[in-house]
C-alpha positions in Angstrom: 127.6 -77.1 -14.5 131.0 -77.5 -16.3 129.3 -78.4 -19.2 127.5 -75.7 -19.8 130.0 -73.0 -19.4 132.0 -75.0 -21.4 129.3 -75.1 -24.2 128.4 -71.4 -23.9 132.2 -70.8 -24.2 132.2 -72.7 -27.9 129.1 -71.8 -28.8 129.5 -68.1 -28.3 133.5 -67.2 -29.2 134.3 -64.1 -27.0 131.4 -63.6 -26.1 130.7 -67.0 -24.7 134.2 -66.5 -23.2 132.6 -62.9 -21.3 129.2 -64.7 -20.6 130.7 -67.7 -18.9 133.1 -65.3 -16.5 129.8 -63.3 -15.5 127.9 -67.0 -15.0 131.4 -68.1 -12.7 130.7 -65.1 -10.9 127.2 -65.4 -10.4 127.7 -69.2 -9.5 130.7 -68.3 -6.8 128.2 -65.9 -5.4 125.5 -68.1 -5.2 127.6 -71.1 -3.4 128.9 -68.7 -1.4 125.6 -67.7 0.3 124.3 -70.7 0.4 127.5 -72.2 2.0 128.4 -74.3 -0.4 131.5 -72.7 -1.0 134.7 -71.0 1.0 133.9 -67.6 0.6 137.3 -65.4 -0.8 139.3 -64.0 2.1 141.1 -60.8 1.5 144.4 -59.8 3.3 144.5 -56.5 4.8 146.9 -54.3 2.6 144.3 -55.3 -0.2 140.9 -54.0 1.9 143.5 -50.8 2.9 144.4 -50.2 -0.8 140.7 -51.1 -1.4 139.6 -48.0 0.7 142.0 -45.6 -0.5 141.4 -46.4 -4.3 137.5 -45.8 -3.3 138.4 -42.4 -1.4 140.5 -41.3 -4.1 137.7 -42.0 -6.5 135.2 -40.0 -4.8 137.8 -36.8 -4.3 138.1 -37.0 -8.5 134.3 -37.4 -9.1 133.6 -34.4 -7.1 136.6 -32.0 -8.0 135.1 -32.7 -11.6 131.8 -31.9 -10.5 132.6 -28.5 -9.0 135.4 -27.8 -12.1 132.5 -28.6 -14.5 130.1 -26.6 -12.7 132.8 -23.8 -12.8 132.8 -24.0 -16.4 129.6 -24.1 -17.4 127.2 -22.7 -15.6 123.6 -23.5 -14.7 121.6 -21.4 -17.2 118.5 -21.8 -15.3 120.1 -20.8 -12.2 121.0 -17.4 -13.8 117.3 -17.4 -16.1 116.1 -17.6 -12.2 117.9 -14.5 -11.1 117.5 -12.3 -14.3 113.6 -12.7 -13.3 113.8 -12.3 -10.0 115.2 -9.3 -10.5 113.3 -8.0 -13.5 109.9 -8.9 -12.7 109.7 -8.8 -8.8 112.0 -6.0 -8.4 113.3 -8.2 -5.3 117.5 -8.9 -5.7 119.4 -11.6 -6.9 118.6 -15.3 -5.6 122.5 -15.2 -6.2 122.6 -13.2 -3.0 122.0 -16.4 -1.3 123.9 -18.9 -3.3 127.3 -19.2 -3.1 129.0 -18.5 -6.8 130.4 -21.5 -8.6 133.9 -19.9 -7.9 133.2 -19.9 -4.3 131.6 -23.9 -4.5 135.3 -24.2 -6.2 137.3 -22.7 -4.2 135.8 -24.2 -1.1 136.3 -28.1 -2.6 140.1 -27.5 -3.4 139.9 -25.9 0.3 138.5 -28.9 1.8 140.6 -30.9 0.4 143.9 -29.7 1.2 
């Protein structure tokens, strides 16, 4: 197995070099389920820091969501609601939605 990584390494430059790390990985993986292989033990502070980088992640994806959605709007959202109320004569779907200010303001809210 050596052998080939090694030859893929040479053969390929960098890329080799990025080929063979993904083919280490996918051979760790594979001894590892098959028991072949000590699987890798983390210590706790790592699985702690672990959650809180994932937590943290998620809080920025959705402030961005709700800050872009701020921004721009959803034109068919607002297309929607200039024909309700044109055509049907019936109000505003908006009436029911919350506002993207609102969807905001409730997100920085929630996460205080």
């Amino acid at each position: 197995m050596d052998d080939l990584g090694q030859s893929l390494k040479e053969g390929l430059g960098t890329l080799g070099s990025l080929s063979v790390k993904g083919f280490d990985r996918a051979k760790q993986f594979s001894q590892e389920k098959m028991g072949n292989a000590v699987k890798t033990e983390y210590d706790q502070e790592f699985m702690h820091l672990s959650a809180r980088v994932e937590s943290t992640k998620q809080c920025v994806n959705s402030t961005a969501n709700a800050a872009r959605n701020f921004l721009q709007p959803n034109t068919a959202a607002r297309l929607e609601d200039m024909f309700n109320e044109k055509v049907t004569g019936r109000g505003s779907a908006m009436d029911k939605r919350p506002s993207y200010s609102e969807n905001l303001g409730k997100h920085y809210e929630k996460r205080r």
